[in-house]
N, C-alpha and C positions, 0 to 999 in steps of 0.2 A: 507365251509358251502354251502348246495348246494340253491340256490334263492329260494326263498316263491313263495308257487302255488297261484295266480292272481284268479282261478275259482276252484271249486271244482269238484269232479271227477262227481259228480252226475249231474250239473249243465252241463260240458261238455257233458255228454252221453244226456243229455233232449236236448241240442241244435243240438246233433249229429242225435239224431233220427229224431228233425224235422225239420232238413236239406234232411236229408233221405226221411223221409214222404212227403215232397212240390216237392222234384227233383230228387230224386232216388238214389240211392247207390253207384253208377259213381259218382257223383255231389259230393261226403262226400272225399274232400282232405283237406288236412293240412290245405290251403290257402283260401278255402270257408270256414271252421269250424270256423277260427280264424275271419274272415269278420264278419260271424255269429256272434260270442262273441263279439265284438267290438275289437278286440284285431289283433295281431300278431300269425303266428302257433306257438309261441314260448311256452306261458304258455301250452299249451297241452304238451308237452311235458316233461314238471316238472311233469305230472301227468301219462298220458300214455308212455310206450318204443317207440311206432309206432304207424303208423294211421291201423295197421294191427289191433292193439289191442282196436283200438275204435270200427271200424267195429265188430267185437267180442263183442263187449258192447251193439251196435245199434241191430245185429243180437237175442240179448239175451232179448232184452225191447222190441225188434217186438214180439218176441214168448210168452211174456211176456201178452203187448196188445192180440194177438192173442188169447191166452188161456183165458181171458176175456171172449171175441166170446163164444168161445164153452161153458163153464159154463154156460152162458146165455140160448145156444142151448139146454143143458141138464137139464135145469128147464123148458125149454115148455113140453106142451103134443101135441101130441107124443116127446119125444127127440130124437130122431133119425131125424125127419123131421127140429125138431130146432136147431139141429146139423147142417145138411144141409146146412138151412135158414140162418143161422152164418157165417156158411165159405164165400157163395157167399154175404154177407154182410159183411164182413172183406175185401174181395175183390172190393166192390165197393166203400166203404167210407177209406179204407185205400190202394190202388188201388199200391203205391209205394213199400208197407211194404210186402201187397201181391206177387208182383212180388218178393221183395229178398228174404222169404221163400221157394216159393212156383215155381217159374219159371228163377229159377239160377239155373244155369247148376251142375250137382251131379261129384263127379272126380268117379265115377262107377255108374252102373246104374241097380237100385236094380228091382227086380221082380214084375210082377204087386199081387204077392203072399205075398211078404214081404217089399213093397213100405209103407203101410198104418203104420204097424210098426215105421219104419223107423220115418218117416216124424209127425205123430200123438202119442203127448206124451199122448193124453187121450185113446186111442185107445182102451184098455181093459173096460175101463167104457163104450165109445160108444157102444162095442162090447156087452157087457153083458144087454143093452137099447135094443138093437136091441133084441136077447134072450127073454129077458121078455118081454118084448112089445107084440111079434107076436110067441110066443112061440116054436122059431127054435132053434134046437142043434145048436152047434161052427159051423161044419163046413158050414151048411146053411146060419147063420147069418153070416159069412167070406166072403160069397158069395154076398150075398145081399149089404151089407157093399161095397166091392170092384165095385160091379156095380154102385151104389148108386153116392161112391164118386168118381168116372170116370166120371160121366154125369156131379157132382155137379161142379167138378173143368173145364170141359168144358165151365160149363155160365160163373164159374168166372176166367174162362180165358178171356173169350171173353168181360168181363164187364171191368175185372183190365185193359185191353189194350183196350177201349173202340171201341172196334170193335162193341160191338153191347150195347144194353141198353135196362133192362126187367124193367118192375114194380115188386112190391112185392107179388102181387096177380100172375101174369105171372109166376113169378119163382115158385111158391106154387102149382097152376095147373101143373105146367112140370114135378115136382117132384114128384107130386103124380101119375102122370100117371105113368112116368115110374118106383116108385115104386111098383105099383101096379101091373106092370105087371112082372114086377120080379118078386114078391115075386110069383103073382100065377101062373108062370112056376117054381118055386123049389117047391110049394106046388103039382103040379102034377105031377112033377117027381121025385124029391127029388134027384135029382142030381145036379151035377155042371155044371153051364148053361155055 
């Protein structure tokens, strides 16, 4: 009979993620987790095969939280801007979770064409915010979009690795500019900047 789980798989994955969240995704072995619990790495292991398949569980409640962020984003007006406003605020109040999304390394490295895909399970609703909002066919708002979150994930790179540190007003001015001027170089030429 195999030994009775000590914690539950659920209660593992909350202490795994905010082990993760305080110290980063390196920090999440056997030996810290079990610290965490008050315990031995021994009951994870009644519950998970590997600490492969926790990371998998941590990875899946960061995307989790994340997606949070952006439904938020997508209830401001503009949402496209509280899209934005989201990411780099994911990025600075959960600054650990961001890095293992967002700044761990890819085993291939997708195009700056088919990155946002990839990476953004909202992507067609952003996309179609964008659409409506300022009234550009797919491929303009695609355009828009990829410039947008190129800049956006620049602050919050530079905030999740505290390199640098914006207010909320600060990031809101930056983002407007340089939406604004995106948008009105595709509105004068209507091509791909």
């Amino acid at each position: 009979m195999p030994p009775k789980c000590k914690f539950t798989r659920e209660e593992i994955i909350k202490t795994a993620l905010d082990l993760t969240r305080s110290e980063g995704i390196d920090a999440l072995t056997a030996r810290s987790l079990g610290a965490k619990l008050g315990s031995s790495p021994k009951p994870i292991f009644t519950v998970f095969e590997n600490m492969e398949e926790v990371q998998e569980e941590v990875w899946k409640a960061a995307k989790q939280l994340y997606a949070q962020y952006i439904e938020m984003g997508l209830q401001e007006t503009p949402a496209f801007k509280g899209v934005g406003m989201q990411y780099i605020l994911f990025a600075i109040k959960e600054s650990k979770l961001f890095q293992l999304l967002f700044m761990t390394e890819w085993p291939q490295k997708p195009s700056i064409y088919s990155v946002l895909p990839v990476i953004e399970e909202n992507y067609l609703q952003i996309l179609a915010s964008v659409q409506d909002s300022y009234g550009l066919d797919q491929p303009a708002a695609e355009v828009l979009y990829r410039h947008l979150w190129t800049y956006s994930h620049g602050i919050a790179a530079l905030c999740a690795t505290n390199l640098c540190s914006f207010t909320t007003n600060e990031i809101g001015k930056m983002m407007s500019v340089v939406f604004n001027g995106v948008l009105k170089e595709i509105q004068n030429q209507n091509t791909e900047v």
